[in-house]
MITI-379706 format. One record per residue (C-alpha): residue number from 0; residue in one letter; chain; x, y, z. Coordinates in Angstrom, 1 decimal, decimal comma. Layout:
BEGIN
GULUM;i;aa;ch;xx;yy;zz
GULUM;NUM;A;A;X;Y;Z
...
//
This chain:
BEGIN
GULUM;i;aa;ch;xx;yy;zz
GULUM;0;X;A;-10,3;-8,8;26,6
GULUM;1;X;A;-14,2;-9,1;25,4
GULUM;2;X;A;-16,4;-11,7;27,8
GULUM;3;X;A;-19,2;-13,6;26,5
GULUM;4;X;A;-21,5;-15,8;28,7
GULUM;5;X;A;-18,4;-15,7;31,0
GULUM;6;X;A;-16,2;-16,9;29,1
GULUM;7;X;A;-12,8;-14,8;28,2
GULUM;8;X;A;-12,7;-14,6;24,0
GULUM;9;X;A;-9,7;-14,1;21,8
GULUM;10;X;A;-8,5;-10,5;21,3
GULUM;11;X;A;-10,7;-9,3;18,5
GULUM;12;X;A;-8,6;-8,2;15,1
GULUM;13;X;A;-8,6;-5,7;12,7
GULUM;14;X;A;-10,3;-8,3;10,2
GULUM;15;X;A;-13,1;-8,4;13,0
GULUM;16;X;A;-13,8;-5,0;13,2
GULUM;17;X;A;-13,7;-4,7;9,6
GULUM;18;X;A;-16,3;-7,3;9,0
GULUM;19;X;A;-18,9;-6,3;11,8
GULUM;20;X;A;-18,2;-2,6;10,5
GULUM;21;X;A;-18,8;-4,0;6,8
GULUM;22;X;A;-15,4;-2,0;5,3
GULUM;23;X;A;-12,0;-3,0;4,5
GULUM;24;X;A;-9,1;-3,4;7,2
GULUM;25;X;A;-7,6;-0,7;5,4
GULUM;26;X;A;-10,1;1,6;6,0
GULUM;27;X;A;-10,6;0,7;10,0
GULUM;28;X;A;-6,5;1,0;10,0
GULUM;29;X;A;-6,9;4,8;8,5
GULUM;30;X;A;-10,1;5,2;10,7
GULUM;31;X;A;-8,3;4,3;14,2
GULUM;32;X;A;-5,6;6,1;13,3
GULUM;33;X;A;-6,9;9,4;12,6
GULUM;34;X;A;-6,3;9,3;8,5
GULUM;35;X;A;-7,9;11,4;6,2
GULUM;36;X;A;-9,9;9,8;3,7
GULUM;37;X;A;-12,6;8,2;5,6
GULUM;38;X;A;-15,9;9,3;6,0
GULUM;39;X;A;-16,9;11,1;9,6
GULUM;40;X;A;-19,8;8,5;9,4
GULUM;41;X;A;-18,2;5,6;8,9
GULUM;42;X;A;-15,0;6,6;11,2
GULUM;43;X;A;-17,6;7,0;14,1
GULUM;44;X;A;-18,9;3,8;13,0
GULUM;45;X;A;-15,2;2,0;13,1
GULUM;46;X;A;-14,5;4,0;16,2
GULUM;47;X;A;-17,7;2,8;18,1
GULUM;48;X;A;-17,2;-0,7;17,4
GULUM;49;X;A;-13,6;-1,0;18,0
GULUM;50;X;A;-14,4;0,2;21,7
GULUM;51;X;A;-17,7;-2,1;22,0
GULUM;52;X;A;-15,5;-5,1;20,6
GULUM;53;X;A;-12,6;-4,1;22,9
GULUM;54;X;A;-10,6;-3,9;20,0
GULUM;55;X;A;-6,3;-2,8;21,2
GULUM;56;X;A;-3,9;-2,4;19,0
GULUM;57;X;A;-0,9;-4,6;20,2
GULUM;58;X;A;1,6;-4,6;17,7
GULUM;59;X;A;4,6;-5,8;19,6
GULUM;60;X;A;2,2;-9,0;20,7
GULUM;61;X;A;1,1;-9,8;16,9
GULUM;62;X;A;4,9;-9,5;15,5
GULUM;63;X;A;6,0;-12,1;18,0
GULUM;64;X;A;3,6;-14,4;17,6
GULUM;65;X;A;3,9;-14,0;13,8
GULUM;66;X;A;7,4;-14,2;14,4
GULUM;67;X;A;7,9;-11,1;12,5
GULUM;68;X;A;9,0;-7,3;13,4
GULUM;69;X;A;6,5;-4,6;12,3
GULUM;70;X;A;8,9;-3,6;9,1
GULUM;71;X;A;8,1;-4,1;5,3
GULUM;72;X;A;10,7;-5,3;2,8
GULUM;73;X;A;10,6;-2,8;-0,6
GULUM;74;X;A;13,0;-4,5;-3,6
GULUM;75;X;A;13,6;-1,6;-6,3
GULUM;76;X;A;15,3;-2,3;-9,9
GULUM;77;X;A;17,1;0,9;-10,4
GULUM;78;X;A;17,5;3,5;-7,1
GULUM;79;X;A;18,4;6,1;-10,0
GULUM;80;X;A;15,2;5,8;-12,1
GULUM;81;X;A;12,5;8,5;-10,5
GULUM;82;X;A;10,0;6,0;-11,3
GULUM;83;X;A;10,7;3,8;-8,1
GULUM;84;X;A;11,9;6,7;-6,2
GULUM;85;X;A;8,6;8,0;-6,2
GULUM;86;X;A;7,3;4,3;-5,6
GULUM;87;X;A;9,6;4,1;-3,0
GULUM;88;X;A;8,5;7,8;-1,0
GULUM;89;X;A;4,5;6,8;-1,3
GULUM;90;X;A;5,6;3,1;0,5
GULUM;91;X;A;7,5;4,5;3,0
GULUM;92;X;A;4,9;7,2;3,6
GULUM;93;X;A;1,9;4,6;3,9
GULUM;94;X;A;3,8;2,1;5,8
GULUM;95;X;A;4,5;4,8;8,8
GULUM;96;X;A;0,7;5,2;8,9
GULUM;97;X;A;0,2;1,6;9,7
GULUM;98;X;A;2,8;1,7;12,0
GULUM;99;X;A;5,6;0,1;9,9
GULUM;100;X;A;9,3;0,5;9,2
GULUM;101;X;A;10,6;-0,3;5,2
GULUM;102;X;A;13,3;-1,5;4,6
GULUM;103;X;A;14,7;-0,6;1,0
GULUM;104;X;A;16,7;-3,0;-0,7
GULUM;105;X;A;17,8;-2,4;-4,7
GULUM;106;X;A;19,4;-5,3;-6,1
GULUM;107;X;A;18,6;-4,4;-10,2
GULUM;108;X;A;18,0;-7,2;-12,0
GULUM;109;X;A;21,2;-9,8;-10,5
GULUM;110;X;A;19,0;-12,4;-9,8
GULUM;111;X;A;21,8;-13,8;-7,4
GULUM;112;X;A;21,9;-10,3;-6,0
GULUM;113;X;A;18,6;-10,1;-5,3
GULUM;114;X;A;17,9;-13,6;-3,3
GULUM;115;X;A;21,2;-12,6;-1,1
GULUM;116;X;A;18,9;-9,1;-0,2
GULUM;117;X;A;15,9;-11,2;0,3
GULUM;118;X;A;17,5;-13,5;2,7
GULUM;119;X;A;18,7;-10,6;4,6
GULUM;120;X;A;15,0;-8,9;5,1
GULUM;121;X;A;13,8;-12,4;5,6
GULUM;122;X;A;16,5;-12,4;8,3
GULUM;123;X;A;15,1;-9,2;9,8
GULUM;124;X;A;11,8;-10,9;10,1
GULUM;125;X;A;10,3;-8,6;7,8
GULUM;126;X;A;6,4;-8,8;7,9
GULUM;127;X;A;6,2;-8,4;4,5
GULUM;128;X;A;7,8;-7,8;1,0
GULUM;129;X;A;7,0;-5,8;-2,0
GULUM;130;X;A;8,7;-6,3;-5,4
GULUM;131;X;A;9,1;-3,8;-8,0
GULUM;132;X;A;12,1;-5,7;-10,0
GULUM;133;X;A;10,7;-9,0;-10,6
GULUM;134;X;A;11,9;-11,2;-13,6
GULUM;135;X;A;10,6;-14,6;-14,8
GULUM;136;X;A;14,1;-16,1;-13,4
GULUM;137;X;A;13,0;-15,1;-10,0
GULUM;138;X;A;9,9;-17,1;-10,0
GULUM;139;X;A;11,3;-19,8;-7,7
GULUM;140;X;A;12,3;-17,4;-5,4
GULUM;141;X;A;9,0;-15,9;-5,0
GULUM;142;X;A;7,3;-19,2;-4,4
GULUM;143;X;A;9,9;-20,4;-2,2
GULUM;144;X;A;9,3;-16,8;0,0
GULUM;145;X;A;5,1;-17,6;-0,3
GULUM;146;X;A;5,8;-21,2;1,0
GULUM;147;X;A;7,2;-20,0;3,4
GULUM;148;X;A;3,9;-17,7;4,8
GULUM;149;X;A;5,4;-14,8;4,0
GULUM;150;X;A;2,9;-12,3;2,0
GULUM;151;X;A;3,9;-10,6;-1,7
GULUM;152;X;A;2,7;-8,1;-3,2
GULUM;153;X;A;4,2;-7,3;-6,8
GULUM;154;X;A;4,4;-4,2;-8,1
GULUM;155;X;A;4,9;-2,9;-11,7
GULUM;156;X;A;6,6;-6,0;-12,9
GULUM;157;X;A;5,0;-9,3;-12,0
GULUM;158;X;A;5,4;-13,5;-12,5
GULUM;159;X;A;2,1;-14,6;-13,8
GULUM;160;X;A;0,4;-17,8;-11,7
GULUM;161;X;A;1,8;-17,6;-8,8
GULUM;162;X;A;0,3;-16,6;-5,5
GULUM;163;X;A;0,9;-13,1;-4,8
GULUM;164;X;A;-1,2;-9,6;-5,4
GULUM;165;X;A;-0,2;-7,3;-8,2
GULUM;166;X;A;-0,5;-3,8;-8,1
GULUM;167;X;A;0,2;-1,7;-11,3
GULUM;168;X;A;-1,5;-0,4;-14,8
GULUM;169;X;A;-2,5;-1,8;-17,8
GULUM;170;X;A;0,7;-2,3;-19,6
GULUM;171;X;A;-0,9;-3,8;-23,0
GULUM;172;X;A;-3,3;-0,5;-23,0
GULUM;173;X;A;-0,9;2,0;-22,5
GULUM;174;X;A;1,1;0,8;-25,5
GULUM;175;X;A;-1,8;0,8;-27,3
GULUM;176;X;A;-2,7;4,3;-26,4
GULUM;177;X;A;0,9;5,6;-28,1
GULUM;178;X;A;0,6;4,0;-30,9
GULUM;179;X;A;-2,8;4,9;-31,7
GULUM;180;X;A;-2,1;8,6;-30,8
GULUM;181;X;A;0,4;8,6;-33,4
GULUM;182;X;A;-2,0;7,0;-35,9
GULUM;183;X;A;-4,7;9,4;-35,7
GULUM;184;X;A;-2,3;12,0;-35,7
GULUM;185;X;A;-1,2;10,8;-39,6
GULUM;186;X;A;2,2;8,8;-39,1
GULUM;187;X;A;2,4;5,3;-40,7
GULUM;188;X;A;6,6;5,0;-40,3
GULUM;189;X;A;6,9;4,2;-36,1
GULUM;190;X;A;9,8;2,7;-34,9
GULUM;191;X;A;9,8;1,5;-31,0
GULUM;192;X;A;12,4;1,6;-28,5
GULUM;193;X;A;11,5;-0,7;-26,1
GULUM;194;X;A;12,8;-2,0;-22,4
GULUM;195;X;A;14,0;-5,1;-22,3
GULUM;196;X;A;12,2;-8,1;-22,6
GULUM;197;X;A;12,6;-9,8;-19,7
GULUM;198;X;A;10,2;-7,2;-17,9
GULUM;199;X;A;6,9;-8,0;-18,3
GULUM;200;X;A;5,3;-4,2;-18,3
GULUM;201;X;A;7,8;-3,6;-21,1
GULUM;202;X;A;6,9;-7,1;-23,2
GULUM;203;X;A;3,0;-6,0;-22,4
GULUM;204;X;A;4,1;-2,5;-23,6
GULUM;205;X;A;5,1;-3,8;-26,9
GULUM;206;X;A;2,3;-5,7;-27,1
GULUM;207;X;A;0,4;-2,7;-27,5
GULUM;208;X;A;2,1;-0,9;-30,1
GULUM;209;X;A;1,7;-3,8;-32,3
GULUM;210;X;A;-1,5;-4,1;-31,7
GULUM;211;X;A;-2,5;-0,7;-32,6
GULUM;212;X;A;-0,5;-0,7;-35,7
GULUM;213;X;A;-2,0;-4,0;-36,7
GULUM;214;X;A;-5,4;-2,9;-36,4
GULUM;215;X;A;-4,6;0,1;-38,4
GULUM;216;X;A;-2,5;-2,2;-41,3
GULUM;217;X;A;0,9;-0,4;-40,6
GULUM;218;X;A;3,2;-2,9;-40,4
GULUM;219;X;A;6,8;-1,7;-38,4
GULUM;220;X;A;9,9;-3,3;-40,4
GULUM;221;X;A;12,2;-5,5;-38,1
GULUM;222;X;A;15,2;-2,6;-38,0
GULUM;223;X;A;12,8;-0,3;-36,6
GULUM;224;X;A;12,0;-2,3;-33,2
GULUM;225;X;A;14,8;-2,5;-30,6
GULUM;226;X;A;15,1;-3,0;-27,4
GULUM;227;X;A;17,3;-2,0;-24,4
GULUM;228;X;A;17,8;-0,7;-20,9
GULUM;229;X;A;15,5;1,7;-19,8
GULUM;230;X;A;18,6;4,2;-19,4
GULUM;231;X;A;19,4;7,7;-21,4
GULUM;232;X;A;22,4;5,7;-23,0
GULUM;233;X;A;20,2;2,6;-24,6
GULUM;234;X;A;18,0;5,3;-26,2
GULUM;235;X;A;20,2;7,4;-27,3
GULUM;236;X;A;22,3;4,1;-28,5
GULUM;237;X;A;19,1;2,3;-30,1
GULUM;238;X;A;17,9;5,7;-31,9
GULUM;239;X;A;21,4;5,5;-33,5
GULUM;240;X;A;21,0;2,3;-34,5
GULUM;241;X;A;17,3;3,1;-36,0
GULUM;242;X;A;18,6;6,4;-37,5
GULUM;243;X;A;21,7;4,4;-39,0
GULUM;244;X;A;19,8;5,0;-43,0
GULUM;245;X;A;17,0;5,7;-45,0
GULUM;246;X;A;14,1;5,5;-44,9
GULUM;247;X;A;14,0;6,9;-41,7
GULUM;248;X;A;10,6;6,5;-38,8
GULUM;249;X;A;8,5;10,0;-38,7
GULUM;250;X;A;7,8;8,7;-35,1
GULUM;251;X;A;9,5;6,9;-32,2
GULUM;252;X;A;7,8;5,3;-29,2
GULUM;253;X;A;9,9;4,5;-26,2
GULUM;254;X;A;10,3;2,4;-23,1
GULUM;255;X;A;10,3;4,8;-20,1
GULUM;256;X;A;10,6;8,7;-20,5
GULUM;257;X;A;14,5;8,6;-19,5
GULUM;258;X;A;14,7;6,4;-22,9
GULUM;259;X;A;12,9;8,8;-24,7
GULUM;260;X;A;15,9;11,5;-23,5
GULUM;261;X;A;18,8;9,3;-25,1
GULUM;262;X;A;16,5;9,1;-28,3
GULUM;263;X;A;16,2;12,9;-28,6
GULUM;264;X;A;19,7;13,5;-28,2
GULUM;265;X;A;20,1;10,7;-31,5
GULUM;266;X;A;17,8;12,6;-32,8
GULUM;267;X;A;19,4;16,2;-32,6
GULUM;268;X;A;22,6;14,5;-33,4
GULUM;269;X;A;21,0;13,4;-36,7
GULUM;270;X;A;20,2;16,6;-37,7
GULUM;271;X;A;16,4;15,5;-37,3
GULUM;272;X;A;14,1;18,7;-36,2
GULUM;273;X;A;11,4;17,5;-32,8
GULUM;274;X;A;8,7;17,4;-33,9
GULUM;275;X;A;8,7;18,5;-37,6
GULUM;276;X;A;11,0;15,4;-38,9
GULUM;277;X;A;10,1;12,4;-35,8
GULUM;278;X;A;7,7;12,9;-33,2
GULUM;279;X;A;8,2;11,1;-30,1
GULUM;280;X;A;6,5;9,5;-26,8
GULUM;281;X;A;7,6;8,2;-23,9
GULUM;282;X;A;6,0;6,6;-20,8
GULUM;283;X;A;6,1;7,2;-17,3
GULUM;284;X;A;5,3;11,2;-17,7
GULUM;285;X;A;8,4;11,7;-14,9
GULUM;286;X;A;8,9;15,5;-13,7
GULUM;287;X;A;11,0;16,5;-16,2
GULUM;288;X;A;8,7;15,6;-18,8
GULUM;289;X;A;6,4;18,9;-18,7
GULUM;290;X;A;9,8;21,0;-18,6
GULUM;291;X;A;9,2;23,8;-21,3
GULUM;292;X;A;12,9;22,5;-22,9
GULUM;293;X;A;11,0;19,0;-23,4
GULUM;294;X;A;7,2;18,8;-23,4
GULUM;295;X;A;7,5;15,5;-23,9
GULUM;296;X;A;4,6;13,6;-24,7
GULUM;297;X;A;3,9;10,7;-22,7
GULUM;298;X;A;1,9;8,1;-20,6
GULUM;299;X;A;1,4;9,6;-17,2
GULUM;300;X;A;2,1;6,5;-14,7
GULUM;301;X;A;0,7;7,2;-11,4
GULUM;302;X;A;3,6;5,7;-9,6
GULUM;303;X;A;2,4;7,6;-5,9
GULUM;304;X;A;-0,9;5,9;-6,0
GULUM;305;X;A;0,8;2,2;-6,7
GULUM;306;X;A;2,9;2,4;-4,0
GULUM;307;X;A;0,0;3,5;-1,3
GULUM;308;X;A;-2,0;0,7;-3,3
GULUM;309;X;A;0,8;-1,8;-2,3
GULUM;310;X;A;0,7;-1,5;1,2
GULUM;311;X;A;-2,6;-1,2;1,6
GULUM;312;X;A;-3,1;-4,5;0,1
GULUM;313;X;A;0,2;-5,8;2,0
GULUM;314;X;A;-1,6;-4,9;5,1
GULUM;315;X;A;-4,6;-7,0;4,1
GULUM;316;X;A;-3,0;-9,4;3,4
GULUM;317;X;A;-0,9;-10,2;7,0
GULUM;318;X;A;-3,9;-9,3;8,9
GULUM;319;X;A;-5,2;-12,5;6,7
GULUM;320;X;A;-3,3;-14,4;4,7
GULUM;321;X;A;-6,4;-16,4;3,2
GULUM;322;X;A;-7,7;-13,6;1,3
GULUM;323;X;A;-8,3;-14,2;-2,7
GULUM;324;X;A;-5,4;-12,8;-4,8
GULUM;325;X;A;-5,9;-9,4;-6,4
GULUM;326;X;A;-4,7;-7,6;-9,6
GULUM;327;X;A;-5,4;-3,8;-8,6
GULUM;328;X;A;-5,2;-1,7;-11,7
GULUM;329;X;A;-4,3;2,3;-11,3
GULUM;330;X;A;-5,5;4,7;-14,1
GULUM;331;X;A;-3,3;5,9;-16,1
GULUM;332;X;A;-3,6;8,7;-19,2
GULUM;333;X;A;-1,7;9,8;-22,3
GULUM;334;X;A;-0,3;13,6;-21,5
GULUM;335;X;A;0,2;15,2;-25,4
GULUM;336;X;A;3,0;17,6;-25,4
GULUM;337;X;A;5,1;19,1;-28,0
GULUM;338;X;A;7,5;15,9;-28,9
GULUM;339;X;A;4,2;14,6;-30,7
GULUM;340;X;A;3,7;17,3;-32,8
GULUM;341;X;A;0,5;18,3;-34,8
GULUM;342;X;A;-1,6;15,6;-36,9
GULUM;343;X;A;-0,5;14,9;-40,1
GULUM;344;X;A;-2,4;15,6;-43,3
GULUM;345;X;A;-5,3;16,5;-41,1
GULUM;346;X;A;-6,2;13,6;-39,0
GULUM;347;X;A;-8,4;14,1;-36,4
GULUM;348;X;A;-6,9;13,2;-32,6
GULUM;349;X;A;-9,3;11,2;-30,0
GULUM;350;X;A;-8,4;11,6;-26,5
GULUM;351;X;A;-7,5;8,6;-24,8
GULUM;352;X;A;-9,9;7,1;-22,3
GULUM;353;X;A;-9,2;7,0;-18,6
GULUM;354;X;A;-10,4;3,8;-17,8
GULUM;355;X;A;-11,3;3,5;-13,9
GULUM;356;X;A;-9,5;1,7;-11,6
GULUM;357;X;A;-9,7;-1,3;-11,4
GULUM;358;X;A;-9,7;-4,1;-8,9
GULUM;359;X;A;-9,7;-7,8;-9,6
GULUM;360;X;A;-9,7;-11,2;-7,9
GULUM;361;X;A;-8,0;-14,1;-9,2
//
């Protein structure tokens, strides 16, 4: 242990390496460890003051006096969707830098499903959870789990006001960024297949759309926005619905990319030609979006990077619990494919802008 003036001092912490080094623990965690990422200069600098602090890890000590084990809790909606498979990968991946276990829990959206899983990873003492599925029912879970000191980070989906980090994109601006690609490329007559309202990237989503189509004056008639599953099935069921008689959209925005794969099919079924009679977008840009069968346009969501994102911030946050809450916002751009077709009557097409990331306190 350090001395001073003869006395024996607490074992310093990450936290205390972090401040005198004047980085983040992340970044002392990935410089101790050997991860890329890190500057030589400032590794050497971690590295240096770890031994003149007299800095050990001791993980086995810190999860007993926590009363935890050194493994993170990870809640998925839907195992199938490649969205929180890839989520799911990058956690896993980032967590066995730090030195931690995940376990994987998918519950979907049964509430009472759900707090039965989270009572069995509180059971395993987890350290730590991370939510991917959350719904405004499960907001008294999630405060009864930070009452009871264990940290949250919410991922994707989130409960607005209450005390836990959010990692994800901007929801609202990605919406927007469909819809206004559409607009510039001529269409007036969108119809939107959204997820379901009781996710709030899919409400924020929406949100978008209409506000794009507002600023431009187009106003979407009531048939033409459903909502559903973000399943193959519930696209290819709502695009029935929308396709069900004249007039008929020249353009279709969807939920999630496996959404805009049900739609298609409507489509084709319709006898409607992609993208000479409806164009279509999705979001999510998943791998078999840039197939050269589909070339689907769509909203690239960086899924990878939100998952690292989470623990990182996970890991903050048990090394000290005080920190301010963050909302960490990941970059996200508009990939034009095929489905989208070529502008209308000549309008011109503006790229979208890739925001930076973004990080805020709350």
């Amino acid at each position: 242990m350090a001395q001073r003036d003869g006395q024996q001092c607490a074992r310093p912490t990450l936290f205390d390496v972090a401040k005198c080094a004047g980085v983040s623990i992340a970044t002392v965690s990935y410089a101790l460890n050997g991860r890329p990422g890190v500057g030589e200069e400032t590794r050497r600098r971690v590295l240096d003051l770890a031994k003149e602090m007299g800095f050990r890890p001791n993980r086995l000590a810190r999860g007993l006096r926590l009363g935890r084990a050194h493994v993170l809790g990870l809640l998925i909606a839907d195992i199938a969707n490649p969205t929180y498979t890839e989520i799911a990968a990058a956690v896993v991946n980032e967590a066995a830098v730090a030195g931690y276990q995940v376990f994987l829990s998918h519950a979907g959206v049964h509430g009472e499903l759900q707090r039965q899983q989270v009572e069995t990873l509180l059971d395993q003492r987890c350290a730590g959870l991370i939510f991917t599925s959350v719904v405004e029912e499960d907001r008294a879970l999630l405060e009864q789990i930070h009452a009871a000191g264990v940290p949250i980070v919410q991922v994707i989906r989130r409960i607005c006001r209450i005390h836990a980090d959010f990692v994800g994109t901007d929801e609202e601006a990605a919406g927007y960024a469909a819809a206004t690609h559409l607009l510039e490329l001529g269409h007036r007559c969108l119809a939107m297949a959204a997820g379901p309202r009781t996710s709030s990237a899919s409400r924020l989503r929406a949100q978008g759309v209409r506000r794009a189509l507002a600023g431009a004056g187009v106003e979407m008639p009531a048939r033409w926005s459903v909502e559903g599953d973000l399943t193959v099935c519930a696209g290819y069921a709502l695009a029935r619905r929308v396709l069900a008689r004249a007039p008929l959209p020249t353009a279709m925005i969807c939920g999630n990319d496996v959404m805009a794969l049900g739609a298609m099919d409507a489509m084709v079924d319709a006898g409607l030609r992609i993208p000479e009679d409806i164009a279509v977008v999705g979001y999510d840009d998943m791998a078999f979006a840039s197939s050269r069968l589909i070339q689907l346009t769509t909203v690239h969501s960086p899924h990878a990077e939100m998952g690292k994102h989470a623990v990182r911030r996970l890991m903050e946050r048990i090394e000290d619990p005080e920190l301010p809450v963050q909302e960490i916002l990941v970059k996200e751009h508009l990939a034009v494919r095929r489905t989208s077709g070529n502008a209308l009557c000549g309008a011109s097409i503006s790229p979208y802008p890739a925001e930076p990331e973004e990080i805020r306190s709350r």
